[in-house]
N, C-alpha and C positions, 0 to 999 in steps of 0.2 A: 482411499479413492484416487488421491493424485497420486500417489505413486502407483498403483494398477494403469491408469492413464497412461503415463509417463513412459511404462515398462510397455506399452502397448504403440505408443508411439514410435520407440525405438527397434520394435520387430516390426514395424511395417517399413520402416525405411530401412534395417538392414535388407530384407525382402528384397525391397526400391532397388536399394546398391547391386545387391545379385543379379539382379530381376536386367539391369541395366549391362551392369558385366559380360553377361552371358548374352546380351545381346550385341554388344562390342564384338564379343570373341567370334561370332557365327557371322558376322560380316565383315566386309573389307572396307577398311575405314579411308574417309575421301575427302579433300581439304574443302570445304564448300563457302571460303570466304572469298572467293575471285583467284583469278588467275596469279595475281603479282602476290598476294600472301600465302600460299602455294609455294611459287618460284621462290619467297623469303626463306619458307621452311626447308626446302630443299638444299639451297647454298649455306643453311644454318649447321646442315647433319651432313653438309658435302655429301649428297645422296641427289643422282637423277629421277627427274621430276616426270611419273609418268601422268598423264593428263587424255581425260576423255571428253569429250563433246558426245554429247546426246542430246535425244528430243523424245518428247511424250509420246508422239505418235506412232514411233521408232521400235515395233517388235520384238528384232533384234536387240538394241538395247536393253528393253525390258527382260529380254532370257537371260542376257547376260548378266545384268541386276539379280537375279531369282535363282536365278543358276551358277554362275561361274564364280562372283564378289561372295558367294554363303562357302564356296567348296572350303574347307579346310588348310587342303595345299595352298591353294591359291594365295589364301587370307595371309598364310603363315611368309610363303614367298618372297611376295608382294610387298607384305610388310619388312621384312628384313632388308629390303636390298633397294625400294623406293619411296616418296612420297609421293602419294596418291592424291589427282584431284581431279574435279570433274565440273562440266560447266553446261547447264541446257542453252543449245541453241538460239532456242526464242528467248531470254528471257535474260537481263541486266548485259553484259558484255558479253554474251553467248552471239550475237549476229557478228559482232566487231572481230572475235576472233576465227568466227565459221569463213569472217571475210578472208582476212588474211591469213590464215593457211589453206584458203582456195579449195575448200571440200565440200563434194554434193553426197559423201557415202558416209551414212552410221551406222552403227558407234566409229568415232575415229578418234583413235591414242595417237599422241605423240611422247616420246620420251626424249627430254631437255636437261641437256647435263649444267653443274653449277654457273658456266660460263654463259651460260644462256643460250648455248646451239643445243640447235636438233640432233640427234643422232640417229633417230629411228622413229620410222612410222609406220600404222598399221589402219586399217579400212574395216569394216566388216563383221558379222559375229566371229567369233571364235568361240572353242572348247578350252575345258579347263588346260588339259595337256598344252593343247599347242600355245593358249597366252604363255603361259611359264616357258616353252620353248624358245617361243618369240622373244619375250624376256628375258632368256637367259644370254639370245644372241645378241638383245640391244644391252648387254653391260660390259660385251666383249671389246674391247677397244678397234680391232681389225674389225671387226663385223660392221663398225658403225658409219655412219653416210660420211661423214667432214674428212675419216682416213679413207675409206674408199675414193672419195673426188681428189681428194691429194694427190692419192694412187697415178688415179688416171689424168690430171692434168699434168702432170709431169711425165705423161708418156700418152699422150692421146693418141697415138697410133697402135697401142696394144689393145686388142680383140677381148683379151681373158678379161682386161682389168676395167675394160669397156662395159662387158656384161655382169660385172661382179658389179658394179656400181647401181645401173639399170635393174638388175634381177632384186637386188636389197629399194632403192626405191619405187618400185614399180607395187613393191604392200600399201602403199601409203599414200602415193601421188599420182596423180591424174595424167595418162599419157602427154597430154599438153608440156606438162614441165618435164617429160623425161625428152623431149624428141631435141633439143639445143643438145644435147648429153650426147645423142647419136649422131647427131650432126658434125660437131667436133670431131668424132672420131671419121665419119665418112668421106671427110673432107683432106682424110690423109691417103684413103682407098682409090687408086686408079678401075677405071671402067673394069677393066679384063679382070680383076681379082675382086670385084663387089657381090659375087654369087661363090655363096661357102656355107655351110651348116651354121659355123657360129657368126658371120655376117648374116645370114638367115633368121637368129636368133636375137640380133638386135636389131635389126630393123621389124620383125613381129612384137618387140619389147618395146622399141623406145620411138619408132617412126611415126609420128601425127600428122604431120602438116602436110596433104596432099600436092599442092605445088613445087613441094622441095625436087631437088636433084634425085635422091634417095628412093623418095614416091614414084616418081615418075620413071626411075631407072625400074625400079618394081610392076611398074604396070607393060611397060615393053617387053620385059624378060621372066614373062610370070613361069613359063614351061622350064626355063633353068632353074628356077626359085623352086619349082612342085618336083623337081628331079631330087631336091636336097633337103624338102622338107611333105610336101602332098598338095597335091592339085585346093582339094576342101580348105585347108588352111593359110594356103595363097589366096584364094577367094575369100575366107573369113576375114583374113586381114586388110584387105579391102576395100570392105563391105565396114568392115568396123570404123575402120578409118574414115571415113564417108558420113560415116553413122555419127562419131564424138566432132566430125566438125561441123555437120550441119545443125546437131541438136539445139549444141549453143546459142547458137543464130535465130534460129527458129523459136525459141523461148525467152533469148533477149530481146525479139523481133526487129534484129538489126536487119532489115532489111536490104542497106546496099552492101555488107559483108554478105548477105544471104546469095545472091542473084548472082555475085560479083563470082564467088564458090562455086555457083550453080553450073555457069559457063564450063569450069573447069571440069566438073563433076560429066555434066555432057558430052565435053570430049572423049570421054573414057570411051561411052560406045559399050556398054554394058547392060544389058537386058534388066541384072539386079541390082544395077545402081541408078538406074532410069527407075524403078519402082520404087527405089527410094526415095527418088524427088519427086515423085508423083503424092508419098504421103508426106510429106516436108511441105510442099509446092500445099499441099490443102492446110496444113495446119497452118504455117505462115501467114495464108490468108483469113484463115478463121480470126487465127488471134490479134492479126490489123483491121479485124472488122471490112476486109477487102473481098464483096462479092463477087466482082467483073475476073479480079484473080481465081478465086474461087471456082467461079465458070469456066475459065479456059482450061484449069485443073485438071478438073471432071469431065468432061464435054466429051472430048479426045482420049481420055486417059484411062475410065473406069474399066470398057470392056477389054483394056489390054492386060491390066494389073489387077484389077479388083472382080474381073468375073466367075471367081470361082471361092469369093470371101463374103459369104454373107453377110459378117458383121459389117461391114465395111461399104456394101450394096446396099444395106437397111440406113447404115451412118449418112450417109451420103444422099440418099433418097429424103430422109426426115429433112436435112439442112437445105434442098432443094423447097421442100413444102413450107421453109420456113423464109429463106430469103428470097424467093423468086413467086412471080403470079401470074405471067406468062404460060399460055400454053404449050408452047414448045418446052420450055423449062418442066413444067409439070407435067408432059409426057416422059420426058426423059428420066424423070423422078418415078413416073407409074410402071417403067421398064425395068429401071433397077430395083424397086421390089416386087414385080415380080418372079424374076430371077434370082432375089434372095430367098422367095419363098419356093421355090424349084429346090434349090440350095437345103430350108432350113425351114418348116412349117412350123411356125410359130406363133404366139399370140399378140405379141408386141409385134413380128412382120402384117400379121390380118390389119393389125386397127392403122397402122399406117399409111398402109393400100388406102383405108375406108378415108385416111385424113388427105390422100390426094384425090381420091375419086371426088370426096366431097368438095372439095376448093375448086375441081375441074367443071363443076357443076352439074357431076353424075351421081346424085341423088340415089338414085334406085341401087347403082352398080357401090356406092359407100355404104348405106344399109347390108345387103348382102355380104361386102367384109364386115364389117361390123358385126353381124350376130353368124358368120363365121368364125371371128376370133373370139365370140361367146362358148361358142360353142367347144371350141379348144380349149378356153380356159377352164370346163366344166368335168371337160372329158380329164385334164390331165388336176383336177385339184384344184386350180388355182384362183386368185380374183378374179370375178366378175365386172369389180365394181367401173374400172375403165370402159372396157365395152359396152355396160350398160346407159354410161354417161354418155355414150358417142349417139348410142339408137336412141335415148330419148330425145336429144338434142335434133337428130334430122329427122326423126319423127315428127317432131315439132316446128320443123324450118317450112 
């Protein structure tokens, strides 16, 4: 009996071992003790350390997990040629390091050779192919960031070796920290020679900071720029650039960087970068709880930029019905939806209507959206249960 036992123990745990092995083998194994016992094992096997940041919430991540860490190649690669480690975001030193390498995009690798510099970084989902690609360029010694800035500080006036820098970190880092990289070089460039294809190509690569020399040479000589690269893509560059300096601002709700920008941003005299402050200019005030800003926003601004956006004429009207109780305010509110519902008949636009007719103290004219947007929801499938709560409530007022 014990030895039946015994002999019964040991096939389950051989099993175990198997069981265990083969799940070793179909994934790509990931150092998950923290960042520094990672970077130990790496400088132990003199082997670059590639390292990802993720987060649960993170899709991408997740395919990559499911998909790309099971592929075979990947597993076998990966494993010969790095130490692999990975660290969530939220969770022990995952904020500490999300800080200091300054990323808002996942999954983000970095690959850290035994000296403890970076060489290479990447942003983004990838495919099985192109990680091993990427891979195979961050083990090249020329390919990697520390030879590439050697390259070009020692020659900051060479274009090639300018964009070969920019093009290699532009995978990995946030226009923010490429735009000193272009600067350096632009700063050897006279006026009459700063329009070229491949000055073209770095200032669309590495140009952030809207106030520089660079930017502003760009916004005067946009028609020489669209001659050596396309009108749309002088404009996207822009529009982009506008876009990554105000976002910041607006989400860290630095307000005197915001206004201070803002200025600038208006000098431009641009129809789409005025629409841009116009939804900056609202968000800013949302997220400082500043309604008086919020109203100057809007007031002036909706029918020039937002009259043909329902979303955004429904957004707008709802935050009227919410911070303001004023009639002029909640006119201006009963206009913009209903020009969103011109736009976009819907059932979320009905009960809206009915939420400012009601607070207007139009009674009769809130009932009628009301079991209008019943009505919609009936015809197209949907819940009732909102609209119903609306009619029995002014049924009852």
């Amino acid at each position: 009996m014990a030895s039946r036992t015994m002999h019964t123990i040991r096939t389950l745990l051989f099993l175990w071992l198997v069981a265990l092995s083969a799940t070793a083998q179909n994934t790509l194994v990931f150092e998950e003790n923290g960042f520094k016992a990672a970077m130990a094992k790496a400088k132990a096997e003199n082997k670059i350390l590639f390292y990802m940041l993720y987060a649960d919430w993170c899709p991408h991540c997740k395919k990559m997990k499911a998909e790309v860490f099971t592929d075979p190649k990947v597993i076998d690669f990966m494993s010969q040629h790095f130490v692999c480690g990975w660290q969530n975001i939220e969770t022990g030193e995952g904020p500490a390091l999300r800080k200091k390498l300054n990323t808002k995009l996942f999954p983000y690798f970095v690959f850290i050779n035994p000296d403890s510099r970076i060489v290479y970084a990447l942003s983004g989902e990838l495919k099985s192919d192109d990680l091993i690609k990427e891979a195979s360029t961050a083990l090249d010694p020329k390919q990697q960031i520390p030879y590439l800035e050697d390259q070009f500080l020692a020659d900051r006036g060479n274009a090639e070796k300018c964009l070969a820098l920019l093009t290699t970190m532009r995978k990995g880092y946030e226009r923010q920290a490429l735009h000193p990289i272009a600067q350096a070089y632009f700063a050897n460039v006279p006026d009459d020679k700063m329009v070229s294809d491949i000055n073209w190509k770095i200032m669309a690569n590495g140009v952030a900071d809207i106030e520089s020399r660079e930017f502003q040479y760009l916004l005067k000589h946009q028609k020489e720029y669209a001659a050596v690269s396309s009108p749309e893509r002088v404009e996207r560059k822009i529009l982009n650039a506008v876009t990554e300096t105000m976002q910041v601002f607006a989400t860290d709700t630095d307000t005197v960087a915001y206004y201070r920008k803002r200025e600038v941003i208006q000098a431009m005299q641009m129809r789409k970068t005025d629409s841009l402050l116009f939804r900056y200019d609202m968000e800013i005030a949302e997220r400082t709880g500043n309604k008086a800003r919020y109203r100057e926003a809007t007031v002036s601004n909706v029918k020039r930029f937002a009259w043909t956006s329902a979303p955004i004429l429904k957004d707008v009207a709802k935050k009227y019905a919410e911070y303001y109780a004023d009639p002029q305010s909640l006119q201006y509110a009963l206009d913009w939806i209903a020009r969103a519902l011109e736009l976009d008949m819907t059932v979320d636009n009905r009960l809206t209507q009915a939420r400012i007719y009601f607070k207007l103290g139009r009674k009769k004219e809130a009932l009628a959206s009301a079991r209008a947007g019943k009505a919609l929801a009936q015809q197209y499938g949907f819940s009732q249960a909102d609209a119903d709560a609306l009619i029995s409530a002014y049924e009852k007022s």
